[in-house]
Structures are given as C-alpha cells and as structure tokens.
C-alpha positions as CSV (number, residue, x, y, z in Angstrom):
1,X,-7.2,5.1,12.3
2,X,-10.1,3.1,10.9
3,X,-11.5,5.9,8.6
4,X,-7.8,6.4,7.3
5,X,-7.4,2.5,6.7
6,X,-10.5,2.8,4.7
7,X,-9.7,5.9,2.9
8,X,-6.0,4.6,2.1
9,X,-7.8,1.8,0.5
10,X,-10.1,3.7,-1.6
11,X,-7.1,5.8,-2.8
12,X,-4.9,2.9,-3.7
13,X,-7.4,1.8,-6.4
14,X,-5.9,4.5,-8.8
15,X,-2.8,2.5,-8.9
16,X,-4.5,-1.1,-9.4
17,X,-7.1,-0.8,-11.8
18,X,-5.7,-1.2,-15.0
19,X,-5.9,1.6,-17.6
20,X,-8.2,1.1,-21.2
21,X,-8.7,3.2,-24.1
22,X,-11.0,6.0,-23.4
23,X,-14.7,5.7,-25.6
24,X,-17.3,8.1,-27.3
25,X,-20.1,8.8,-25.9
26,X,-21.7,7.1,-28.3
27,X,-19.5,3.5,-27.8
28,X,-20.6,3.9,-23.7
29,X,-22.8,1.4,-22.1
30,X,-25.1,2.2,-20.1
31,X,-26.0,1.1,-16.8
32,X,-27.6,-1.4,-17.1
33,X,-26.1,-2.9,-20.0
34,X,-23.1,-2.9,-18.0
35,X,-24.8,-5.4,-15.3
36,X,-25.2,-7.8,-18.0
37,X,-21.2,-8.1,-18.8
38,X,-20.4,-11.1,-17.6
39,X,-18.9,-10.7,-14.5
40,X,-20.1,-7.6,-13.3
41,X,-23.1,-8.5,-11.6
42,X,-21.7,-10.9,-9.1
43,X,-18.4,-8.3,-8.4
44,X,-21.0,-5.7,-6.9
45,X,-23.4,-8.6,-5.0
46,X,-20.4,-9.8,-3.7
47,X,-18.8,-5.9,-2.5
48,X,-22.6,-5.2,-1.6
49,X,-22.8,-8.4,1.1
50,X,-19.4,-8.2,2.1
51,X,-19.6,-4.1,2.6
52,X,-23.1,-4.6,4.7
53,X,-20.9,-6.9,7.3
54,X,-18.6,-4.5,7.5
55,X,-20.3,-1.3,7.9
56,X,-22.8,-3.3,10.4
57,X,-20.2,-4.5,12.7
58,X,-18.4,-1.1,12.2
59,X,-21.2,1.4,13.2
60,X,-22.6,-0.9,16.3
61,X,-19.6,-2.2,17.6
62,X,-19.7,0.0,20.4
63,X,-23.3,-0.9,21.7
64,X,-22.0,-4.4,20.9
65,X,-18.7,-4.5,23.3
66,X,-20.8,-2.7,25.8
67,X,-23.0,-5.4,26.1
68,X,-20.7,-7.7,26.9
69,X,-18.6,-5.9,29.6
70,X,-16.1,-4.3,27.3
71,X,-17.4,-0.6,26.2
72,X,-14.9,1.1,27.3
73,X,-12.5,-0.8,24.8
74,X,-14.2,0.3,21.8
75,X,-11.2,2.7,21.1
76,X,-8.6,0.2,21.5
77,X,-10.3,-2.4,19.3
78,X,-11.4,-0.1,16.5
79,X,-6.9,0.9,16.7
80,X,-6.5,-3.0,16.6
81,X,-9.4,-3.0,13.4
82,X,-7.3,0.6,11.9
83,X,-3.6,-1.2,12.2
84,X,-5.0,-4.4,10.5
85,X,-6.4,-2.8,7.8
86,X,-3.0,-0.5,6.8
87,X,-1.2,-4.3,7.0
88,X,-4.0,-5.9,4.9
89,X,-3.7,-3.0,2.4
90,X,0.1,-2.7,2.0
91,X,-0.3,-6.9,1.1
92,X,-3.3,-6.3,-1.6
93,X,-1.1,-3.8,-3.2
94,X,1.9,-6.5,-3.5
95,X,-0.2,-9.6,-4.5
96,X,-3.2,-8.0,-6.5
97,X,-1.8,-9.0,-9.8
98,X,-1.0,-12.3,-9.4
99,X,-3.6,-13.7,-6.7
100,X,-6.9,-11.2,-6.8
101,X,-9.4,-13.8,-6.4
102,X,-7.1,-15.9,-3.7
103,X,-7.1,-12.7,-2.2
104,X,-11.2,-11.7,-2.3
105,X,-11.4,-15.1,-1.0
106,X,-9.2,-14.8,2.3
107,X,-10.6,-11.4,2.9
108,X,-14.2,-13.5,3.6
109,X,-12.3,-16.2,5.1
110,X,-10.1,-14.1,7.9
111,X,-13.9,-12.1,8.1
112,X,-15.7,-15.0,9.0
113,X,-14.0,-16.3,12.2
114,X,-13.9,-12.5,13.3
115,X,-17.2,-12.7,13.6
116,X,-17.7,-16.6,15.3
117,X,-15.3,-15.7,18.0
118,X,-17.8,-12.3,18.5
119,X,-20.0,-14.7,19.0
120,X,-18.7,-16.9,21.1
121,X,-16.2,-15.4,23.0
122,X,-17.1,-11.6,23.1
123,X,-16.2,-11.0,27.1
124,X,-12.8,-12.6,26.6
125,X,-11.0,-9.1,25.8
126,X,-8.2,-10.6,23.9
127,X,-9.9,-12.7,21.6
128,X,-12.0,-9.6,20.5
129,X,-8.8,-7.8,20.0
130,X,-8.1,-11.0,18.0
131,X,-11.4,-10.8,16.4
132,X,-10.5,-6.9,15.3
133,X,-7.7,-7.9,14.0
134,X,-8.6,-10.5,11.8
135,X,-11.3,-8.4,10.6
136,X,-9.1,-5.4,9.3
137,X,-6.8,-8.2,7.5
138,X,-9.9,-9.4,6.0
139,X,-11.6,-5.5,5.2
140,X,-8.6,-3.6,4.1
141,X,-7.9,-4.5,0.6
142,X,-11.0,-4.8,-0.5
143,X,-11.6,-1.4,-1.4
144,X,-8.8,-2.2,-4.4
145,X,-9.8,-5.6,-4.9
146,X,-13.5,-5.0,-5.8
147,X,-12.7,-1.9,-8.1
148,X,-9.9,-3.7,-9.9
149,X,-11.8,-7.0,-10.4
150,X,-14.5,-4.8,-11.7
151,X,-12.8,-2.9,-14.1
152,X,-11.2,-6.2,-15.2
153,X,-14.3,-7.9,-16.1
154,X,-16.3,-4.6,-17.8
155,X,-13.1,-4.0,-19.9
156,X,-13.7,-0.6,-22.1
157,X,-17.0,-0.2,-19.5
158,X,-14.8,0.0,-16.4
159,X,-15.4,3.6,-15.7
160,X,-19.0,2.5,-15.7
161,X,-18.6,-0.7,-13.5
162,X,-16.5,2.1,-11.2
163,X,-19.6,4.5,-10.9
164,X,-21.5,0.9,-10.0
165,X,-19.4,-0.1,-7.0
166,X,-19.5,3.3,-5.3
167,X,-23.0,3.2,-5.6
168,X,-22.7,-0.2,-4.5
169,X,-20.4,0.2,-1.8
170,X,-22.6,3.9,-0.5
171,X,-25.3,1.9,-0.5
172,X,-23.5,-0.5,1.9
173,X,-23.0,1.9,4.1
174,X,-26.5,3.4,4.6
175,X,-27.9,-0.1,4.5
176,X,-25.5,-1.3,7.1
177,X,-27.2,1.6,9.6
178,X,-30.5,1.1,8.3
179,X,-30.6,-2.7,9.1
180,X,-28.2,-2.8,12.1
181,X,-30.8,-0.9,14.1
182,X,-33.2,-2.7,13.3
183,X,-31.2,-5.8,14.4
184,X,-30.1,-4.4,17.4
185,X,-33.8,-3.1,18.2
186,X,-35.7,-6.2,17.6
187,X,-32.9,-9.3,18.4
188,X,-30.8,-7.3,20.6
189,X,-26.5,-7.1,20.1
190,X,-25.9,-10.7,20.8
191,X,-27.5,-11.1,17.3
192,X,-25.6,-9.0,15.1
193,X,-22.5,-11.5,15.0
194,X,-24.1,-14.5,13.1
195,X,-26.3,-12.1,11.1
196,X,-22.8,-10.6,9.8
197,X,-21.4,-14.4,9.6
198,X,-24.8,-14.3,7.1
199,X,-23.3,-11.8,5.0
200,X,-19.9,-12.8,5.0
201,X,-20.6,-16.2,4.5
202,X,-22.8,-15.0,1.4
203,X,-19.6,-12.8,-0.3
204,X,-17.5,-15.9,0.0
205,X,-19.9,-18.3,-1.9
206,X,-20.5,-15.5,-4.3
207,X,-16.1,-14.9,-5.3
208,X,-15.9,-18.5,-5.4
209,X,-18.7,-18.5,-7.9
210,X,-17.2,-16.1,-10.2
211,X,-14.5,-18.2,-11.6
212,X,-14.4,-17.9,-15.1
213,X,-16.1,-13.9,-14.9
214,X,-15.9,-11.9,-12.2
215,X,-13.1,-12.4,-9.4
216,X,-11.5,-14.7,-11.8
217,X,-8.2,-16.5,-12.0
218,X,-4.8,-15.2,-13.3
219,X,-4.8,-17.1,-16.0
220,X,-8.9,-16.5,-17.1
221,X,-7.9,-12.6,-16.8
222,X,-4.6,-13.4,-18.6
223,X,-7.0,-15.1,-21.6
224,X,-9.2,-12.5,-21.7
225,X,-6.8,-9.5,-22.1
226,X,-5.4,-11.5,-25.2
227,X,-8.4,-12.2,-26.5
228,X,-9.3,-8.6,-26.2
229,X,-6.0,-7.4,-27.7
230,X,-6.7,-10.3,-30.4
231,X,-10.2,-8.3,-31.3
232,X,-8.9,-5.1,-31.4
C-alpha cells in the first residue's frame, strides 16, 4: 500500500506541473545554471531533508517498532502510513493551485509530531498508529508538490529542475539507508525519531524561507507568470 501511495504520487505530477514552451538545445540551461534560478536551490534542499526523514523512518521502522514491543505491527502500521498517503494525495491534487506552499508547509508540520509521539510514546500501539497516520498525511503529496513548485520557479528550465529532483529525491532514498544504519548501529532505534524530527524540522524552516522564490505564494507565482507572459 505504501509503495502504491508513493508511486500514485509520483504519477500525479504529470497532471500538476504546469506545461511551458519547449526550447533548443541551444536556449537549455544546464545544470548548474539551473541551481542558480532563484528558487530552485532551496525546492531540492528542502525535498532532499524532507525525503531523508522519510525514507529513514520508512526502511527502519520495523527494527524500530520491534524495539519497543510492537514488531509484529509493522504491517498494520505501514497500511495505516499507505491509507494516509492515498488521502493526503487525493487533497494535494484539489488544493495544489491555490495553496502549494500552505500545503509544503503542513506536510512538515503533520511530519513533525509523527515523529515526537515515536519518540515519546512508541509502546502505546495506538498512538503509533496515530503517528503513521499523520505521517502519510504529511508524505503523500509531496511527490506533486516538490515537482510542481520546481517547475514553477525554473520556468522554461523545468524539465531540467525535473531531472534535479529525481536525482534529488534517489538520492534521498540511498542516503536514508546509508545513514539510518549508521544511526541504528551506533545510537541504537530509540535515536532515529529526533534525528528525523532534525530533518523535518530542517524542510519546514527551509519552505518557509522560500517566500518570494521557491515554494512561493499564490499571488508571487501569480506575478511571476505575468511578468513572464509580459517578457515574452
């Protein structure tokens, strides 16, 4: 259910990011001159932390819920976690246009407490299953709302800024293997909650940063596609 939620997402992002005029090859940016669109940058840290948490909390929540009475609940959570993020995806498909950055925002916000009651409160069974739930709410979307938000803010690069967030988001995945064992070898699974919170807490400062570029306002995305229009 999980892997669907997540693949659902990543499907969905051909109906929300917006279509521009294709380019030469001559008129493309390259990579890296795509990083220094305004905007950009901070879209990718911020899918980058946010994606680590995830994958992190995804790969070792078994171990995790083992440790603290409840492995053989890993299946039932992770449906919890799967149903969620269908919810949380259906809702970033209705309010994407109008409320993107409110919506990068909660997806931190519902993330973070997810985590703190793990922390807390991981050998009460239903708070975890409230835990996975507010963690698919928070996950789901995000898929959309990072590619859309970065396509928004590269403009005519945003089949570029796409190639950068899956290499972004892959590299989310391996990282969030890489460094969870090493979390879980050297602190132990009581650890990986508040080093998640870390993350999360890290993509939240980072959307409500980008303001003006990145996972900007309605109305900023509203000026900038006339001003674009204005210039072509």
């Amino acid at each position: 259910m999980a892997g669907v939620a997540e693949s659902v997402a990543k499907d969905d992002t051909d109906v929300a990011v917006p279509e521009y005029p294709g380019t030469s090859r001559s008129q493309r940016l390259a990579l890296r001159q795509v990083l220094t669109v305004p905007g950009v940058a901070p879209i990718l840290s911020v899918a980058l932390a946010f994606v680590l948490a995830h994958n992190i909390l995804y790969i070792y929540i078994a171990p995790f819920l083992t440790s603290v009475g409840l492995g053989g609940r890993a299946d039932a959570v992770l449906l919890v976690f799967g149903v969620a993020s269908l919810v949380s995806i259906f809702l970033t498909e209705v309010w994407i246009d109008r409320h993107l950055r409110r919506l990068m925002i909660a997806a931190s916000v519902l993330f973070a407490p997810a985590t703190l009651t793990l922390g807390f409160f991981a050998g009460i069974p239903a708070l975890v299953y409230v835990s996975a739930a507010l963690w698919g709410f928070g996950f789901g979307g995000t898929a959309t709302l990072v590619s859309t938000a970065s396509a928004e803010a590269a403009g005519a690069a945003g089949d570029v800024a796409q190639s950068l967030v899956v290499i972004c988001w892959n590299l989310g995945i391996a990282s969030g293997g890489v460094i969870g064992g090493v979390l879980l070898s050297a602190t132990g699974t009581g650890s990986l909650p508040w080093w998640i919170l870390v993350l999360v807490a890290a993509a939240l400062v980072g959307t409500v940063a980008a303001r003006r570029h990145g996972y900007s306002t309605r109305e900023r995305r509203t000026e900038r596609e006339l001003l674009a229009q204005a210039s072509a």
